[in-house]
BAKENU-59279 format. One record per residue (C-alpha): x, y, z; residue number from 1; residue in three letters. Coordinates in steps of 0.1 Angstrom, whole numbers. Example, Ala and Ser with C-alpha at 12.3 -4.5 7.8 and 13.67 -1.06 7.14 Angstrom:
! BAKENU-59279
<r <123, -45, 78>, 1, 'ALA'>
<r <137, -11, 71>, 2, 'SER'>
! end
This chain:
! BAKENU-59279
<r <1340, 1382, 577>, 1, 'UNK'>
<r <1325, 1410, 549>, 2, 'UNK'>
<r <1337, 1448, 558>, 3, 'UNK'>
<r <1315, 1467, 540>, 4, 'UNK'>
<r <1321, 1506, 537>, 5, 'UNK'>
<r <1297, 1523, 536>, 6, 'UNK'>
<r <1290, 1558, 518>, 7, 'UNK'>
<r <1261, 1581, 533>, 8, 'UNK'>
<r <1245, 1605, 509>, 9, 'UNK'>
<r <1225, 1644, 521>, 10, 'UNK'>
<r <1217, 1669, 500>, 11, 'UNK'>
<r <1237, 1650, 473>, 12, 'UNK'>
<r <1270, 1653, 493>, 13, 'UNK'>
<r <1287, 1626, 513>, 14, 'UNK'>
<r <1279, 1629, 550>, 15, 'UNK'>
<r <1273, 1611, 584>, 16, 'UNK'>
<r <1253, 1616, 611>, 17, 'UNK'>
<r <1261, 1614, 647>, 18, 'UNK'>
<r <1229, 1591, 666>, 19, 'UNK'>
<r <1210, 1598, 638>, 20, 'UNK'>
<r <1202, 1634, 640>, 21, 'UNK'>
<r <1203, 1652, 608>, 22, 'UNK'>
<r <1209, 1683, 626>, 23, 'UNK'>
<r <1241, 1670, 638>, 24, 'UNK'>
<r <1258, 1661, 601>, 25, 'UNK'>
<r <1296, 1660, 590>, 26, 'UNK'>
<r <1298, 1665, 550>, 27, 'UNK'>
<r <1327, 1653, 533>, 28, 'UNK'>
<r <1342, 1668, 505>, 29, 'UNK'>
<r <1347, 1640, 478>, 30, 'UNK'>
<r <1323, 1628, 458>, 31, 'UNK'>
<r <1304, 1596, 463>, 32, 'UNK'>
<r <1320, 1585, 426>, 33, 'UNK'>
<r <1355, 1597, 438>, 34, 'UNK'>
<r <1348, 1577, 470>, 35, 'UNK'>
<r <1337, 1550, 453>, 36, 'UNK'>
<r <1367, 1544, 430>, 37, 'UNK'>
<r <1392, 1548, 458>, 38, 'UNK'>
<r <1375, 1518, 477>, 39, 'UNK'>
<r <1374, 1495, 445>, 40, 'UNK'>
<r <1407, 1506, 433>, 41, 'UNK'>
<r <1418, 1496, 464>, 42, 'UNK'>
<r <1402, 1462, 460>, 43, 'UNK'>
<r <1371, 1469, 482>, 44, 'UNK'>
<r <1342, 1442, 468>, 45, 'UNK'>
<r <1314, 1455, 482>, 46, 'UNK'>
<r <1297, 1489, 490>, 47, 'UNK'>
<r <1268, 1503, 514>, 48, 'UNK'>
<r <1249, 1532, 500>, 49, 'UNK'>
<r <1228, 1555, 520>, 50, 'UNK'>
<r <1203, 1581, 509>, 51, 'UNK'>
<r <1195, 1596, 535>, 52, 'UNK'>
<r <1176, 1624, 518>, 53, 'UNK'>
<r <1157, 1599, 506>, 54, 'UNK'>
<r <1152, 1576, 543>, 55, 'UNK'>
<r <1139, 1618, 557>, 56, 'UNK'>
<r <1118, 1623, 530>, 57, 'UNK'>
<r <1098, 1587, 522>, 58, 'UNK'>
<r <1113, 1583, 481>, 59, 'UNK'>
<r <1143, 1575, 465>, 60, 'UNK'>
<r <1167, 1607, 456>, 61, 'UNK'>
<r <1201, 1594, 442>, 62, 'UNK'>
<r <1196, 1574, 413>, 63, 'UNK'>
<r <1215, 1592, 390>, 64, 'UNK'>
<r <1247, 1588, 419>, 65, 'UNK'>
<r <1240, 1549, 425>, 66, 'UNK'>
<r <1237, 1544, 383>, 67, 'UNK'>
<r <1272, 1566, 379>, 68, 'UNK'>
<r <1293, 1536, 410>, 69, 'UNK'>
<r <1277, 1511, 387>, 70, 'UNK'>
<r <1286, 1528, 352>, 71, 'UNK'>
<r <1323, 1533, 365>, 72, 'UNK'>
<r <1334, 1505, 394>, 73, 'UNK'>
<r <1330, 1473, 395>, 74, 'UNK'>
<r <1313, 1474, 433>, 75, 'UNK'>
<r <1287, 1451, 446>, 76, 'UNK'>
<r <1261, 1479, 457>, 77, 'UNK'>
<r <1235, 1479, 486>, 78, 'UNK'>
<r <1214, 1511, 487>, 79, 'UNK'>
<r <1192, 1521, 512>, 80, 'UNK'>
<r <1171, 1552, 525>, 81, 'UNK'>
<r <1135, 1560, 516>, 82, 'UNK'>
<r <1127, 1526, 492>, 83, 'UNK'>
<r <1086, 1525, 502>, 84, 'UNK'>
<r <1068, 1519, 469>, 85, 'UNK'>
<r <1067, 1502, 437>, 86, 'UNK'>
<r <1082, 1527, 419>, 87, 'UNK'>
<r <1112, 1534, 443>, 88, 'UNK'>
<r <1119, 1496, 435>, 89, 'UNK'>
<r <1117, 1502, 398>, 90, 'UNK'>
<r <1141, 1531, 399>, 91, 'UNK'>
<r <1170, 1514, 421>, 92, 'UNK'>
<r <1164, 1485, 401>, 93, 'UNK'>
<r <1172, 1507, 370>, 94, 'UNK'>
<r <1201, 1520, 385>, 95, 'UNK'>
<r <1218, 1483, 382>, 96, 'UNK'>
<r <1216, 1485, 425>, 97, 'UNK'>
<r <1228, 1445, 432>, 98, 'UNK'>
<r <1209, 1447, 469>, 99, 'UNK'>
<r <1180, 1466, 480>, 100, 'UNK'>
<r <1181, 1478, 518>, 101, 'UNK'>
<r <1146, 1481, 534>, 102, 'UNK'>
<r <1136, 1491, 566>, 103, 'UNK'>
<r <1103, 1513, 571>, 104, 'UNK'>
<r <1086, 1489, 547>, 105, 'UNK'>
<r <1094, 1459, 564>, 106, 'UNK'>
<r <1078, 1471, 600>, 107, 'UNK'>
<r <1050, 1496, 585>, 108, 'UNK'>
<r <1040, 1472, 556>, 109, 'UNK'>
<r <1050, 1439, 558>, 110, 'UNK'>
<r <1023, 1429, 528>, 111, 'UNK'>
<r <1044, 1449, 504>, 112, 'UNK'>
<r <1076, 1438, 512>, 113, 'UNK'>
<r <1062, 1403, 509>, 114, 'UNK'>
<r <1049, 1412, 472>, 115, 'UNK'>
<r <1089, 1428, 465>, 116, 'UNK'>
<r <1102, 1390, 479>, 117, 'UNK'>
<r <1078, 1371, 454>, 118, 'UNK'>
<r <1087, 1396, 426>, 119, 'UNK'>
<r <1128, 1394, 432>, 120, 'UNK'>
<r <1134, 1370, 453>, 121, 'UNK'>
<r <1141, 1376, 490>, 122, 'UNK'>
<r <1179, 1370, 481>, 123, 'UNK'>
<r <1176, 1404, 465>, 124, 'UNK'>
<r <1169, 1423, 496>, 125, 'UNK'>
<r <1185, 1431, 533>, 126, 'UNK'>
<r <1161, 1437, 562>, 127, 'UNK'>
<r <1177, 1470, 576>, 128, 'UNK'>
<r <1165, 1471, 613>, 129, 'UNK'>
<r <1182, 1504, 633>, 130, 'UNK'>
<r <1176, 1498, 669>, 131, 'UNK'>
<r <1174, 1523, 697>, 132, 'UNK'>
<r <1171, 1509, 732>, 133, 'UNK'>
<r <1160, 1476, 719>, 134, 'UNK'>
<r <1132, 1490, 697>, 135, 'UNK'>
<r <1130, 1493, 660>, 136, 'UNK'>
<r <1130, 1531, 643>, 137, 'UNK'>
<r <1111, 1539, 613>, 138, 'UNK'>
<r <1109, 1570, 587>, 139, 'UNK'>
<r <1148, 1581, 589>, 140, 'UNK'>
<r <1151, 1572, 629>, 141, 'UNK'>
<r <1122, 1600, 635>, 142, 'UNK'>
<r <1096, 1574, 642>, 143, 'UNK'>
<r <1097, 1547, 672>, 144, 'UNK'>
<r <1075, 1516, 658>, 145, 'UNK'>
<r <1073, 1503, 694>, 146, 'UNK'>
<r <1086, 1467, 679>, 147, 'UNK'>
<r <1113, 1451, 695>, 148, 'UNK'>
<r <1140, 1443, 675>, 149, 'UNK'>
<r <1139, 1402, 682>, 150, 'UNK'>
<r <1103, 1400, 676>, 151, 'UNK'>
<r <1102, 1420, 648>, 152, 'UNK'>
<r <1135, 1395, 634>, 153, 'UNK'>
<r <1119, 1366, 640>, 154, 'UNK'>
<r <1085, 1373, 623>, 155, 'UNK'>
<r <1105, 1389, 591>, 156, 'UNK'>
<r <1126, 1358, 591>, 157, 'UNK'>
<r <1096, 1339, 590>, 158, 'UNK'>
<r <1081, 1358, 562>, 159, 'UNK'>
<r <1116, 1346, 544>, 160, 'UNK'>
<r <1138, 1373, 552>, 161, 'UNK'>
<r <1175, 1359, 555>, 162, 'UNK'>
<r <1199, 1391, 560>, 163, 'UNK'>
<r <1196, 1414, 581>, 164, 'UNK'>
<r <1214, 1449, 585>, 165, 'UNK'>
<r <1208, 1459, 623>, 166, 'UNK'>
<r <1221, 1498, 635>, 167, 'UNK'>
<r <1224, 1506, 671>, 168, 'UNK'>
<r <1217, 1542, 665>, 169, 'UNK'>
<r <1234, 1552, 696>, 170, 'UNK'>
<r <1267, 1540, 682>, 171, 'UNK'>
<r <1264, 1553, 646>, 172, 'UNK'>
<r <1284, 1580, 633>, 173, 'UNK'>
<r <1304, 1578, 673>, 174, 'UNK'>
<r <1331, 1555, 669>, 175, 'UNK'>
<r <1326, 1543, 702>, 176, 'UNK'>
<r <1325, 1500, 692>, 177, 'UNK'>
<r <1301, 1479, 677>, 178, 'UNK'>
<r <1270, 1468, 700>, 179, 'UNK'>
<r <1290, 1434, 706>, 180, 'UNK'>
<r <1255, 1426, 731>, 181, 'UNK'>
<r <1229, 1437, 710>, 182, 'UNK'>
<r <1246, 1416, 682>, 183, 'UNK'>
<r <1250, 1383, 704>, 184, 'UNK'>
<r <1218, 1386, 719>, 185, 'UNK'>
<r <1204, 1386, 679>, 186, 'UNK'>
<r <1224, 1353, 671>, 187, 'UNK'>
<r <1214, 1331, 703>, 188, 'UNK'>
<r <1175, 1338, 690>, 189, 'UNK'>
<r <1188, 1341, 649>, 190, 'UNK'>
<r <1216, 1319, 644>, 191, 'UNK'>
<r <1210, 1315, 607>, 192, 'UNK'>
<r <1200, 1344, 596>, 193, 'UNK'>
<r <1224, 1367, 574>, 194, 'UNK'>
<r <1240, 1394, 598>, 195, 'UNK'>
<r <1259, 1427, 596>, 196, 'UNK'>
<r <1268, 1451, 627>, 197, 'UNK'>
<r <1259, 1486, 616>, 198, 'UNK'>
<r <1270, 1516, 637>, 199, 'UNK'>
<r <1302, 1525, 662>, 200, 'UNK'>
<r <1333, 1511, 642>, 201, 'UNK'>
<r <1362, 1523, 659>, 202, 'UNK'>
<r <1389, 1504, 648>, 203, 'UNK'>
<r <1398, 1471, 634>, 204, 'UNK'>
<r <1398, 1452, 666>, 205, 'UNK'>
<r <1357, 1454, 660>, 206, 'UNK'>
<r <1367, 1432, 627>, 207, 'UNK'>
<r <1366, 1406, 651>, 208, 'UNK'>
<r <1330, 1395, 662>, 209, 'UNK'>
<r <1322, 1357, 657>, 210, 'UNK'>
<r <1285, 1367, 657>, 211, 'UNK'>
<r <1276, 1390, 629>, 212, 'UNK'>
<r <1289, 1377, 592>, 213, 'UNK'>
<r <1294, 1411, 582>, 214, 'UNK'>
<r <1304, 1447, 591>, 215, 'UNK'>
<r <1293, 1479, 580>, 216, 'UNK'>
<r <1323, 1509, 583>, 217, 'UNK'>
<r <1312, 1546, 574>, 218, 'UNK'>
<r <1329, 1573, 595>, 219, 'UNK'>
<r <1358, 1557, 610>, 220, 'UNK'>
<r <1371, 1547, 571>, 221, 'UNK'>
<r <1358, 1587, 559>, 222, 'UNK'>
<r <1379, 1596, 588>, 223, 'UNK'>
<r <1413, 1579, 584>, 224, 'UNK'>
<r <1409, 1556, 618>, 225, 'UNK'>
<r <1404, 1526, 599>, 226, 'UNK'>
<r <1422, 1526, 566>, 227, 'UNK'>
<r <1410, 1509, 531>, 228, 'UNK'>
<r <1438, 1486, 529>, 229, 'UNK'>
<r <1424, 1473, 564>, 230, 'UNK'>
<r <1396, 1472, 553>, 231, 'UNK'>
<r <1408, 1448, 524>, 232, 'UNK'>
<r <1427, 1427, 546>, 233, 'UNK'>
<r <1400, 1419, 567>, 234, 'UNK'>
<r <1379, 1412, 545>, 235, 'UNK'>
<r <1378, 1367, 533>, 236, 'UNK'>
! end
């Protein structure tokens, strides 16, 4: 099992959303670079970066923050949130981002993220599906694609998609569990695809989940009910 923290970024400033509504957001006040070097002084691999301006607004808004975590730790970055063009690629790929998160592109323009796979390689990228009721949201959560999430997996997987970052947004930002159904009803149709549980961390006891190879953590870490050094030790 991978635990993953993650870091979400608004306005610049660390924050998290409760269910995915902007309107409802906690801000934090370290920096995502203070953050940062906690977790990989700590011994924390592996980060999950979130621009959230940037999944709102359609382009990418924090390179100069992702370029600074690379410049200063030695964290294996994923960054996410508003990557729809060419360019967006470009500019996280400038940055020195290790993964590329995508999630609009993949439903809305699946001929695009096709052209990204045979310029990078698949390997470079995680399909970031976030779920509500069973059906994929687009555009920041604002948008309901009216794709269900299994159908949508299945046809990304055959387009050579092999991880997978899927959000119940009614669990993120709550601490209230990770969808332990959604997550095994994914692996009986998926088992070898690439997956991490996003959304509803609690506690450690949701470190334990034989189908998902990874976990995402954001507010219950920025809030102290999960610690870093559990983090670490959950982590092989």
């Amino acid at each position: 099992m991978t635990i993953i923290p993650a870091i979400d970024i608004l306005e610049g400033k660390v924050a998290r959303l409760r269910s995915g509504v902007f309107e409802d957001a906690t801000f934090f006040e370290q920096s995502p670079l203070d953050l940062a070097r906690r977790l990989a002084d700590a011994g924390i691999q592996r980060l999950h970066l979130v621009d959230l301006s940037g999944a709102r607004q359609g382009f990418f808004c924090i390179p100069n923050i992702v370029a600074d975590i690379k410049q200063h730790t030695s964290l294996v970055i994923d960054v996410g949130g508003g990557i729809r063009t060419d360019a967006h690629i470009d500019a996280l790929v400038a940055t020195g981002a290790d993964i590329i998160n995508v999630g609009s592109v993949a439903i809305e323009s699946p001929k695009l993220l096709d052209s990204w796979f045979d310029r990078y390689g698949a390997d470079k990228f995680i399909v970031a599906l976030d779920v509500r009721d069973g059906v994929v949201q687009t555009r920041g959560w604002t948008h309901n694609s009216g794709v269900n999430v299994h159908e949508a997996m299945s046809a990304l997987n055959l387009a050579g998609a092999g991880s997978f970052m899927v959000t119940d947004i009614s669990r993120d930002g709550n601490s209230t569990g990770i969808s332990r159904e959604l997550y095994h009803s994914i692996r009986e149709r998926q088992p070898h695809v690439y997956l991490i549980a996003s959304g509803g961390v609690s506690g450690t006891t949701d470190f334990v989940c034989e189908d998902v190879d990874a976990i995402v953590v954001g507010i219950a870490w920025l809030s102290g009910e999960v610690t870093i050094g559990e983090m670490v030790d959950a982590s092989w």
